[in-house]
N, C-alpha and C positions, 0 to 999 in steps of 0.2 A: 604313540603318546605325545612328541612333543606337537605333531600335528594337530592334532585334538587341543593343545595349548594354547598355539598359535590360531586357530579359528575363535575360540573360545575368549582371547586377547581384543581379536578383530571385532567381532561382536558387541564387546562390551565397550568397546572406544566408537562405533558406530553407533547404538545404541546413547552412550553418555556423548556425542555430539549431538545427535537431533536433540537429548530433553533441554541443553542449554537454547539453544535455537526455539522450542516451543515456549522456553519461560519469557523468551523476550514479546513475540507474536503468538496469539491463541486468537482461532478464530472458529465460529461457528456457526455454520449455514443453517437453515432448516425451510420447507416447503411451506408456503403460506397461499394459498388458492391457488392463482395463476402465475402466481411468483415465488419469488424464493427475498427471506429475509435473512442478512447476513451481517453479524455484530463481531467488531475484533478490538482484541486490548491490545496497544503495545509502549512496552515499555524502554522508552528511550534517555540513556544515560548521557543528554546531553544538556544543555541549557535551551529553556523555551522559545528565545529568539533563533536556534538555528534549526529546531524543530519546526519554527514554522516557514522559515526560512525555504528549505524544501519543498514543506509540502507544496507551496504555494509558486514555485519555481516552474510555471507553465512551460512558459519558452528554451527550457534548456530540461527539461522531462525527458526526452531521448536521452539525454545520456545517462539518467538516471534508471529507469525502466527499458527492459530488453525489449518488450511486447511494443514498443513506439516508435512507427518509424516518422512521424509529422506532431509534431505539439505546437501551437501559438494561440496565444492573447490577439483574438481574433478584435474587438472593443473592447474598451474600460470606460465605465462609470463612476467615476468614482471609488466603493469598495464593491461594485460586480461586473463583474468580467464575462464576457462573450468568451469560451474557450474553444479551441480545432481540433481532435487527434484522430489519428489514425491509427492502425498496426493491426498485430496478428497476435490473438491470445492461444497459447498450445496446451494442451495437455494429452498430454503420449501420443496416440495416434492422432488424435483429434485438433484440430485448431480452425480457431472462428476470427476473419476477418473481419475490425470491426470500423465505420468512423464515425464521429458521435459529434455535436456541438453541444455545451455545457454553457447554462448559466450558472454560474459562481458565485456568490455573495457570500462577502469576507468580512468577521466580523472579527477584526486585527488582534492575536495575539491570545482567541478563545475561540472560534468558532469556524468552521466552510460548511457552508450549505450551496448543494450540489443539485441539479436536474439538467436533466437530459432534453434539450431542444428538437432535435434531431439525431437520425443515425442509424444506424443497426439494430439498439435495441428499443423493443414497444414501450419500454419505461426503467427510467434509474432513476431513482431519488436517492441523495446521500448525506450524510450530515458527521463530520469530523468533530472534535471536541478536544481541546489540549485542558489537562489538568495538571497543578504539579504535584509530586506524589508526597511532598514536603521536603522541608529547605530547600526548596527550588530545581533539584534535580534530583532523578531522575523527573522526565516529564513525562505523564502516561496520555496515551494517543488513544484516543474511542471513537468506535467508526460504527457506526451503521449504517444499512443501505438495504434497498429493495429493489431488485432487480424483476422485469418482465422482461422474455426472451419472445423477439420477432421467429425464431426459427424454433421447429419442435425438435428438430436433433439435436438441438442447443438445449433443449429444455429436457430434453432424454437423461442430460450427464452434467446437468446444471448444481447440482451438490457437489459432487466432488471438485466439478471445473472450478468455482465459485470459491471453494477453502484454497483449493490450490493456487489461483490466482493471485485471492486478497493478500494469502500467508508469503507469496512469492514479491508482491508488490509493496507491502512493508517490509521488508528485509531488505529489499532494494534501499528502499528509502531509508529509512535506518542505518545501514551501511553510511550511505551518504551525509547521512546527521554525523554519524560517529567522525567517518575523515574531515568533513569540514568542519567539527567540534578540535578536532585536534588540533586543523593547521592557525584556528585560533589562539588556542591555549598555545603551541610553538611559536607562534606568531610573539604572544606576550609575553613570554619569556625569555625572547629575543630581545626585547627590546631594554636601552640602559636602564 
């Protein structure tokens, strides 16, 4: 019996971890022709300067995301950016080598609209959007994107790869909003 308790404990503390985790990232992929179109909300309880502060953090992106072993701001125009990465995107068995160059265009403090120059895949297009959810925080993050896969094994396990990534790559980011929201607020409360 008390075994039965203790699984039963385990469960329901695994269980109420992922729903907090899904309420902050939900994301949704689905098959659209020859691609996959993939929409995600996330809701970030930070201030919208350090929200975008992140996303927008090309150059220092490895340390932010696992799957990145090369990020830089290849040009800048102004507000769009020539962007580089590289890395390995995994899911369970599977992981897809990718490197891509990104034109960027930033439209400061509401908007990143995303396309894929070159790279691995036959087409990304992406477009980011910060809202505030009112009184200014939390900020909610809306993503959409359309992904065309160059490889058909890619395109085999392109649903689930595609949730698991986007939900794995806001969480990251997120995380990063959160500590660097904090060491703000410590910061200002540091101070006389």
């Amino acid at each position: 019996m008390p075994i039965r308790i203790l699984v039963v404990f385990f469960l329901t503390c695994l269980i109420g971890g992922n729903s907090v985790a899904e309420q902050d990232v939900i994301v949704a992929v689905r098959e659209v022709g020859d691609g996959f179109f993939v929409e995600a909300t996330v809701k970030a309880p930070v201030s919208r300067q350090t929200a975008w502060e992140v996303l927008v953090d090309y150059d220092h992106m490895t340390s932010i995301l696992s799957n990145l072993t090369a990020s830089q701001v290849a040009r800048r125009n102004g507000n769009t950016l020539i962007v580089r990465q590289e890395g390995i995107a995994r899911f369970g068995l599977f992981s897809y080598p990718f490197q891509v160059e990104r034109e960027i265009r930033l439209e400061p403090m509401q908007r990143i609209l995303t396309r894929n120059l070159s790279g691995s895949l036959k087409r990304m297009e992406s477009e980011v959007r910060l809202k505030p959810s009112g009184n200014g925080s939390p900020v909610v993050i809306e993503y959409r994107a359309e992904f065309v896969f160059g490889s058909i094994l890619a395109g085999l396990f392109a649903v689930s790869f595609l949730n698991h990534e986007v939900e794995e790559q806001f969480q990251s980011m997120l995380a990063e909003m959160k500590r660097r929201d904090a060491q703000l607020v410590s910061g200002a409360s540091a101070q006389p």
